[in-house]
C-alpha positions as CSV (number, residue, x, y, z in Angstrom):
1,X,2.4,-6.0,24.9
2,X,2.1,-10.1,24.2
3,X,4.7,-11.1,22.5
4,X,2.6,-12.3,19.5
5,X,1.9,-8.3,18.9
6,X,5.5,-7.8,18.9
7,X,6.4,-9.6,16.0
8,X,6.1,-8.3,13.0
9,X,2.9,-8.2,10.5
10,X,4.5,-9.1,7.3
11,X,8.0,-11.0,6.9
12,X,9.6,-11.6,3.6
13,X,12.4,-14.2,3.8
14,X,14.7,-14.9,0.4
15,X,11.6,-14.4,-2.1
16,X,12.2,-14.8,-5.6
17,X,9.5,-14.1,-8.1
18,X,10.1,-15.1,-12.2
19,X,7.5,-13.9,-14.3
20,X,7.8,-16.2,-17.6
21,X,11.6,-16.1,-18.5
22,X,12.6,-13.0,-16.1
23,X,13.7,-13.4,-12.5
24,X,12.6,-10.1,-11.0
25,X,12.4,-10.6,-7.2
26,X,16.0,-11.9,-6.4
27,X,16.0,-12.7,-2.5
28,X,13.5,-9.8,-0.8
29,X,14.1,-9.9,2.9
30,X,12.4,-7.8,4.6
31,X,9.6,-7.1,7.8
32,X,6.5,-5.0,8.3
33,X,5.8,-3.9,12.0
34,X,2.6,-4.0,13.2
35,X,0.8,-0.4,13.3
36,X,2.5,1.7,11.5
37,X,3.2,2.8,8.0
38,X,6.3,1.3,5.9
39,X,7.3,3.0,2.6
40,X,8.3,0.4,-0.6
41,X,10.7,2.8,-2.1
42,X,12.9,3.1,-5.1
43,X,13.7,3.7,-9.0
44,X,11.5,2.4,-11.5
45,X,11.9,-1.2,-12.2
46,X,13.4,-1.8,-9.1
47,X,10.5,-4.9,-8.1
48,X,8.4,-3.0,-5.9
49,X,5.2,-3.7,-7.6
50,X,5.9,-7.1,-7.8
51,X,6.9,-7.4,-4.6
52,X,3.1,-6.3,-3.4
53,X,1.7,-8.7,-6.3
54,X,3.7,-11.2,-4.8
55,X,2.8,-10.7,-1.2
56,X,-1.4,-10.8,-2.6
57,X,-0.5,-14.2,-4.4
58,X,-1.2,-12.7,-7.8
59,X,2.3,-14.0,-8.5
60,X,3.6,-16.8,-6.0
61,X,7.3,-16.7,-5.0
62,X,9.1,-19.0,-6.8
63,X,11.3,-19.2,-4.2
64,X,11.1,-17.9,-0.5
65,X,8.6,-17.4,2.4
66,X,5.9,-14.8,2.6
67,X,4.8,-14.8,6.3
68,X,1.5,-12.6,7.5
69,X,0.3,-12.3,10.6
70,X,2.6,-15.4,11.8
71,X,1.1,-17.8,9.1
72,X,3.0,-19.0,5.8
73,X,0.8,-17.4,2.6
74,X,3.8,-18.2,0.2
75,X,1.4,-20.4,-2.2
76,X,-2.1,-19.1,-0.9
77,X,-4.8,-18.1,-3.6
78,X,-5.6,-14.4,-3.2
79,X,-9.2,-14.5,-2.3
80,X,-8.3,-16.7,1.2
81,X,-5.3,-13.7,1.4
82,X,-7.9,-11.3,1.1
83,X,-10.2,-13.1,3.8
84,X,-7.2,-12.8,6.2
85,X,-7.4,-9.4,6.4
86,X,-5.1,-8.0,3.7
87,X,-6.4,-5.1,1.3
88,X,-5.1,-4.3,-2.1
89,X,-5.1,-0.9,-3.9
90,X,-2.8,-1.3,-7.5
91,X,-1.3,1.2,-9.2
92,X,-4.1,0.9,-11.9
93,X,-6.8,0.9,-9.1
94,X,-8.4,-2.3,-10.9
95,X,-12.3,-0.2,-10.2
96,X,-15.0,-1.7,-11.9
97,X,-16.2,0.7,-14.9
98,X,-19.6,-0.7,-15.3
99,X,-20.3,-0.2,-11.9
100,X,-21.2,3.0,-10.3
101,X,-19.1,4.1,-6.9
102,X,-21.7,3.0,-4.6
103,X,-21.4,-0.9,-6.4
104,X,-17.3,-0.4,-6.7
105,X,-17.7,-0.6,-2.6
106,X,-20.0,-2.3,-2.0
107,X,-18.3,-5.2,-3.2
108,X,-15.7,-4.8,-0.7
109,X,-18.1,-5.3,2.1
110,X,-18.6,-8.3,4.0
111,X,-22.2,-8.7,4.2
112,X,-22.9,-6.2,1.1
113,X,-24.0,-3.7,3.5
114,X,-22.2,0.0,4.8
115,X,-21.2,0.9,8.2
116,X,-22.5,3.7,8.1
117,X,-20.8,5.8,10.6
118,X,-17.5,4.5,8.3
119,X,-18.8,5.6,5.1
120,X,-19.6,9.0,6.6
121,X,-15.6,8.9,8.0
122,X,-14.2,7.8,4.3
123,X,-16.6,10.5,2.8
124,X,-14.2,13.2,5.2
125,X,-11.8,12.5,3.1
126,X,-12.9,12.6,0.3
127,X,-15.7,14.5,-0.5
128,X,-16.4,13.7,-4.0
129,X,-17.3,10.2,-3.2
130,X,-20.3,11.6,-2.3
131,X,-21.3,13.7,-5.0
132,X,-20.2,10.4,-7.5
133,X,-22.2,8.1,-5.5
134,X,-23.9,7.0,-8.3
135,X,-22.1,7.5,-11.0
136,X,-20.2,4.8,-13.3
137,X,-16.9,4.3,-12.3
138,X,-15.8,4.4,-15.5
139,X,-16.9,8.1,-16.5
140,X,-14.1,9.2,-13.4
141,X,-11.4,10.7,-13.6
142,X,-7.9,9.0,-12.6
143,X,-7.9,11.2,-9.5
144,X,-11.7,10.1,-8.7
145,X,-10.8,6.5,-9.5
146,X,-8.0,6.4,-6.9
147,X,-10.1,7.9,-4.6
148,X,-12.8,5.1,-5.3
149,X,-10.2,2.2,-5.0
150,X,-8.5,3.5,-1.9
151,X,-12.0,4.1,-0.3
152,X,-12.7,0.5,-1.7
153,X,-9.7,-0.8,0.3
154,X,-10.5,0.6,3.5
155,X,-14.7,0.5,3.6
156,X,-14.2,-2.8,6.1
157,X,-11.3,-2.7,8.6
158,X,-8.4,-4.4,7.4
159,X,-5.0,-5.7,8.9
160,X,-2.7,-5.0,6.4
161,X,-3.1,-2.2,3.5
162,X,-0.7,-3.2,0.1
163,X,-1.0,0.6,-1.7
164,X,0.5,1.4,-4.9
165,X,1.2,4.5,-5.4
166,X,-1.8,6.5,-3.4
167,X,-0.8,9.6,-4.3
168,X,-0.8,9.5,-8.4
169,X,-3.8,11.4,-10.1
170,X,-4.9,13.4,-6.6
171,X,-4.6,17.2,-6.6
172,X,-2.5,18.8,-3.8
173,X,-5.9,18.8,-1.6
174,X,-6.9,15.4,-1.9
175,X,-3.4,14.4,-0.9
176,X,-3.1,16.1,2.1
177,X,-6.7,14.2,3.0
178,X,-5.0,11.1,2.2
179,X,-2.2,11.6,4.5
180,X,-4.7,12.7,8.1
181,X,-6.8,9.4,6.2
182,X,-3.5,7.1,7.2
183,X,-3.0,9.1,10.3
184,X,-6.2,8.0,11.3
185,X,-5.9,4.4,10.0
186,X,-2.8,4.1,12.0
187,X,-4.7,5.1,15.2
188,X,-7.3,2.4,14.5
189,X,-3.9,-0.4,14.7
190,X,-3.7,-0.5,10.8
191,X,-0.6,-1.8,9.2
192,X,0.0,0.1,5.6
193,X,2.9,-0.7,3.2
194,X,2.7,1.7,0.1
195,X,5.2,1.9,-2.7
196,X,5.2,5.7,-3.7
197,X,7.3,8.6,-5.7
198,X,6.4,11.3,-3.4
199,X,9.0,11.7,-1.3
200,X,7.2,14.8,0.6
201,X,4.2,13.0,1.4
202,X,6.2,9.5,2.4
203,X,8.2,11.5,4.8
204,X,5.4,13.1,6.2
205,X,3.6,9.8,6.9
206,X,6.1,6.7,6.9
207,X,7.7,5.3,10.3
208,X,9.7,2.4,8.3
209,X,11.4,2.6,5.1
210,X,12.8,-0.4,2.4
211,X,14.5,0.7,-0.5
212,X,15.0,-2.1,-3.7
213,X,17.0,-1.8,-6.1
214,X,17.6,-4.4,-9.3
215,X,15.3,-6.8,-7.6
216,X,17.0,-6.5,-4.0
217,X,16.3,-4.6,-0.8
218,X,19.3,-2.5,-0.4
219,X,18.4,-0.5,2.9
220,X,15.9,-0.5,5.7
221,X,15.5,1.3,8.6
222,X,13.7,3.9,10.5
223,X,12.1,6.6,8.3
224,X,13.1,9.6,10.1
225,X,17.2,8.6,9.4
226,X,16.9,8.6,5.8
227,X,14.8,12.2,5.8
228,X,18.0,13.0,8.1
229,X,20.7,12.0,5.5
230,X,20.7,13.6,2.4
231,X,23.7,12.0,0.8
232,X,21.8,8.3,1.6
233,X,18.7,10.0,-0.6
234,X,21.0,10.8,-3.2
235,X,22.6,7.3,-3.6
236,X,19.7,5.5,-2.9
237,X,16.7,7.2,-4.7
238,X,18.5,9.8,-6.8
239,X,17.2,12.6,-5.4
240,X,18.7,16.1,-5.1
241,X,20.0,17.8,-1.7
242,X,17.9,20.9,-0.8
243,X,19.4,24.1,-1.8
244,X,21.2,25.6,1.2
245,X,19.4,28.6,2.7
């Protein structure tokens, strides 16, 4: 592998972020590798939303370096972070109501037109895409909205997908689609970061984990340790040990 593929995707060095009077991002150091999926975990509060807000350029670091793909984006408008090949999907999935679902993505293409043989794949996970085609995006459900903006995200190939919170809204189902979706995305060299409180379905899907706290990262590592250790969950993200058999 060149070494250029070797380093990581995204790199975080000492970011600060103050929105107005409050200083939420107080030194974030972490990487991405390339490929793979990295979960943003941790309590609510804790800066991972503005941590992704930051990395888009919706907020610029006050402080810091935002690296992608090998090239500073600290202070870079969003639109040109966009062009480089980063995706967004927020937690409030920021769909166009006015628009129907068939507008909502076709905004997100290049040339305003569909690769087809990728719609058809995005439609295999989720179905109801389909049967919504033409329908305003703002008679959806929350379920069907997330579906729309994550679809939205992914209708071009993208380096780099920023996902908050995938999972929120989407019967059991719809979830599980999500997941083989990511699966799949990883195949095609993909790099996802998602902040999520789904513990289950990060397991099942993340290689990398970073877990903030107050503003700071306060552990990162390989996914599979912290599914491994129990006590660490508990400390870190205040969850409960399984109940011995």
């Amino acid at each position: 592998m060149p070494e250029h593929n070797k380093a990581p995707l995204l790199r975080l060095a000492g970011v600060h972020t103050h929105i107005g009077e409050y200083h939420i991002l107080q030194g974030v150091n972490f990487e991405v590798p390339r490929t793979g999926v990295t979960a943003l975990l941790g309590r609510n509060g804790a800066g991972k939303t503005t941590t992704l807000r930051t990395i888009m350029g919706l907020w610029h670091a006050s402080k810091g370096t935002v690296s992608f793909d090998a090239a500073d984006i600290t202070q870079t408008k969003t639109p040109d972070i966009a062009r480089s090949g980063i995706a967004y999907v927020p937690e409030d999935m920021g769909i166009f109501g006015g628009l129907t679902v068939q507008e909502n993505l076709r905004l997100a293409t290049r040339d305003g037109k569909f690769d087809e043989l990728r719609l058809e794949w995005i439609f295999g996970f989720f179905p109801a895409l389909k049967r919504f085609w033409l329908r305003p995006g703002g008679t959806l459900s929350g379920g069907q909205k997330q579906m729309v903006a994550i679809a939205r995200a992914i209708i071009e190939p993208r380096k780099l997908l920023l996902i908050d919170e995938p999972t929120k809204g989407l019967a059991p189902a719809i979830v599980q689609n999500l997941a083989d979706a990511f699966a799949e995305l990883k195949a095609k060299a993909t790099t996802i970061l998602l902040v999520e409180q789904n513990f289950n379905f990060v397991r099942s899907i993340a290689d990398h984990v970073v877990v903030m706290d107050d503003g700071r990262v306060v552990h990162h590592g390989a996914m599979a340790a912290l599914i491994e250790d129990e006590d660490l969950q508990a400390r870190l993200l205040g969850l409960q040990p399984a109940a011995s058999a």
